[in-house]
C-alpha positions as a Markdown table, in Angstrom:
| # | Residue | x | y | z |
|---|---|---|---|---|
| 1 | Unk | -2.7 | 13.4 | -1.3 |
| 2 | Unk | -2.7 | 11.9 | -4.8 |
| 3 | Unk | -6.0 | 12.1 | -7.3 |
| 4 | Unk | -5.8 | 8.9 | -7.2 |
| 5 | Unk | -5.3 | 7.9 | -3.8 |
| 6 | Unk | -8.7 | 10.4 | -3.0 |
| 7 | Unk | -10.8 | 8.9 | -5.2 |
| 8 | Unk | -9.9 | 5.8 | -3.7 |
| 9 | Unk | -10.9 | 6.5 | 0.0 |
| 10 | Unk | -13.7 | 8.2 | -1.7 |
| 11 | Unk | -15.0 | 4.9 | -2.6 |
| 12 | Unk | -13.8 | 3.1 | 0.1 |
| 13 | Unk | -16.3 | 5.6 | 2.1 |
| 14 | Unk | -19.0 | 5.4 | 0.2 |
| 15 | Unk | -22.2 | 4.1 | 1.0 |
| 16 | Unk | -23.3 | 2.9 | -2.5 |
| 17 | Unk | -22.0 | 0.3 | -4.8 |
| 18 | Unk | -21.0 | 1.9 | -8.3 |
| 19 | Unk | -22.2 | 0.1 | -11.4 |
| 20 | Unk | -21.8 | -0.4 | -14.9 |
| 21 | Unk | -23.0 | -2.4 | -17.8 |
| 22 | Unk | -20.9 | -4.1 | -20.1 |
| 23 | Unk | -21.6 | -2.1 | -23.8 |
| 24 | Unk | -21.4 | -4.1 | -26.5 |
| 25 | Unk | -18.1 | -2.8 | -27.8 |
| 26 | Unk | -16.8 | -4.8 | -24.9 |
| 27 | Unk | -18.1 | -7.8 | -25.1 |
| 28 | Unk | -15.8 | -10.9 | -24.7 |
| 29 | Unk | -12.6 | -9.5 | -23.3 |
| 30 | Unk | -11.2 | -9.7 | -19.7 |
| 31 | Unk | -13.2 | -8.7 | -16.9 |
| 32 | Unk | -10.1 | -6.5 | -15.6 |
| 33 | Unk | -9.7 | -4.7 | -18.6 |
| 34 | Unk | -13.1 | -3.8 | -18.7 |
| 35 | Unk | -13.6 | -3.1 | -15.7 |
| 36 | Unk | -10.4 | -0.5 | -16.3 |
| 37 | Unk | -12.4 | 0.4 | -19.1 |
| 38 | Unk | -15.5 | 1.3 | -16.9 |
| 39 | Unk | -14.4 | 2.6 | -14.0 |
| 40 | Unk | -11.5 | 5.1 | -15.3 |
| 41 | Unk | -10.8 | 6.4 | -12.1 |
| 42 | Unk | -8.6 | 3.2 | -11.1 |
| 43 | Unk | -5.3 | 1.2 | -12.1 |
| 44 | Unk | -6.4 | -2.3 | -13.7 |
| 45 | Unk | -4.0 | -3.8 | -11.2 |
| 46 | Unk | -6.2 | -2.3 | -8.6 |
| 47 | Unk | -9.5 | -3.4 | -9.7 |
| 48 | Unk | -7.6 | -6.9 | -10.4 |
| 49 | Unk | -7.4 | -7.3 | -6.9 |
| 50 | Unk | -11.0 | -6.1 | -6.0 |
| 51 | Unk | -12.3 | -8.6 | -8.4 |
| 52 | Unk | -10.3 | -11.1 | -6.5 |
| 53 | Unk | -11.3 | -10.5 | -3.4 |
| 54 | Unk | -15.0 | -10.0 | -4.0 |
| 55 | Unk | -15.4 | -6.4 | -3.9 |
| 56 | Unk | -15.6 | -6.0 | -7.2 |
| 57 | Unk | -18.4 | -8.8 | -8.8 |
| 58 | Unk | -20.1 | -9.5 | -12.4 |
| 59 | Unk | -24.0 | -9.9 | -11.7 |
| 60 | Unk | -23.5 | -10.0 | -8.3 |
| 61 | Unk | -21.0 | -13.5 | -8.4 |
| 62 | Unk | -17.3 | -13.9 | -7.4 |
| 63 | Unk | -15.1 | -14.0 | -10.6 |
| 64 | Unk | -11.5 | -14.0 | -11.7 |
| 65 | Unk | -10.0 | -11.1 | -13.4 |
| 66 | Unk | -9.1 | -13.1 | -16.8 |
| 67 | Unk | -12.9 | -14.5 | -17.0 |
| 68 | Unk | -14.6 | -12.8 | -20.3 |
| 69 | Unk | -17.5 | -10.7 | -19.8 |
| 70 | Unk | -20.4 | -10.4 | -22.0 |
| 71 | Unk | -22.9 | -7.8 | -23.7 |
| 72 | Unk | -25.1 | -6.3 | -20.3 |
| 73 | Unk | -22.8 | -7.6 | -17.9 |
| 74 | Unk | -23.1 | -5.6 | -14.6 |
| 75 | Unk | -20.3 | -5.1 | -13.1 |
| 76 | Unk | -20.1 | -4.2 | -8.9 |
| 77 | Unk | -18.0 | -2.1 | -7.0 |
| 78 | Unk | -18.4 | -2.3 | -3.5 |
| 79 | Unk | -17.3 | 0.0 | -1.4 |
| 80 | Unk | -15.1 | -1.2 | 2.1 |
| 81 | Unk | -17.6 | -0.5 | 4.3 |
| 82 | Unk | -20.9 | -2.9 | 2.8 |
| 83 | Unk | -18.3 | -5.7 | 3.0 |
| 84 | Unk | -17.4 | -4.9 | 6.3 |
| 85 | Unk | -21.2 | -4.7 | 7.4 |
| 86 | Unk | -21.4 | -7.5 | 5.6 |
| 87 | Unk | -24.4 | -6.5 | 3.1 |
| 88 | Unk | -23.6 | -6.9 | 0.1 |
| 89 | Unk | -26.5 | -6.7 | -2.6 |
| 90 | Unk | -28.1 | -9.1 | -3.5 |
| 91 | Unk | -29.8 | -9.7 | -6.7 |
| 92 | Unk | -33.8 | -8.5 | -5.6 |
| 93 | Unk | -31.7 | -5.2 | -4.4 |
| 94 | Unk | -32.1 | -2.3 | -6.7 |
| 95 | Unk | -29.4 | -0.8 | -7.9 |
| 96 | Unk | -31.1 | 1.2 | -10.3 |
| 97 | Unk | -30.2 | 4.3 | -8.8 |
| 98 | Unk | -26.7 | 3.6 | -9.0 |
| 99 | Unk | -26.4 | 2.3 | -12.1 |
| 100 | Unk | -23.9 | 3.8 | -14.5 |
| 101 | Unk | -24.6 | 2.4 | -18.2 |
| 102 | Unk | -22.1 | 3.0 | -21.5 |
């Protein structure tokens, strides 16, 4: 099995949404090249299709993957399985513990 491909059902699996502010050196490009800038350990092609089907949200709204992000941005990953259950976080949710800031 490929790296990549792991890491992938990895997340897939995973109970927790993964999380990351947008830094400042970011600010105002393309919400699929940052998110390829954030979470390194997928293809922007990939999370181009997450962010187009929901599982992958900025403050916890549906976007497109050429919308521009902003300074503080959070950016959600959610894994298969929350979507499935249908419980995905909401903004009173903390997501403090799974925050990943740059």
């Amino acid at each position: 099995m490929r790296e990549s491909q792991r890491l992938e059902e990895e997340v897939l699996a995973a109970e927790e949404p993964l999380s990351a502010k947008v830094p400042p050196a970011l600010h105002g490009q393309r919400l699929d090249a940052v998110a390829a800038a954030l979470f390194t350990d997928f293809s922007r092609s990939r999370l181009a299709e997450w962010i187009k089907v929901g599982r992958l949200q900025r403050n916890q709204c549906a976007a497109k993957p050429r919308d521009k992000v902003a300074v503080d941005d959070l950016l959600l990953l959610t894994p298969l399985l929350l979507l499935v259950a249908g419980s995905l976080p909401g903004p009173a949710d903390d997501l403090s513990k799974t925050s990943k800031e740059y």
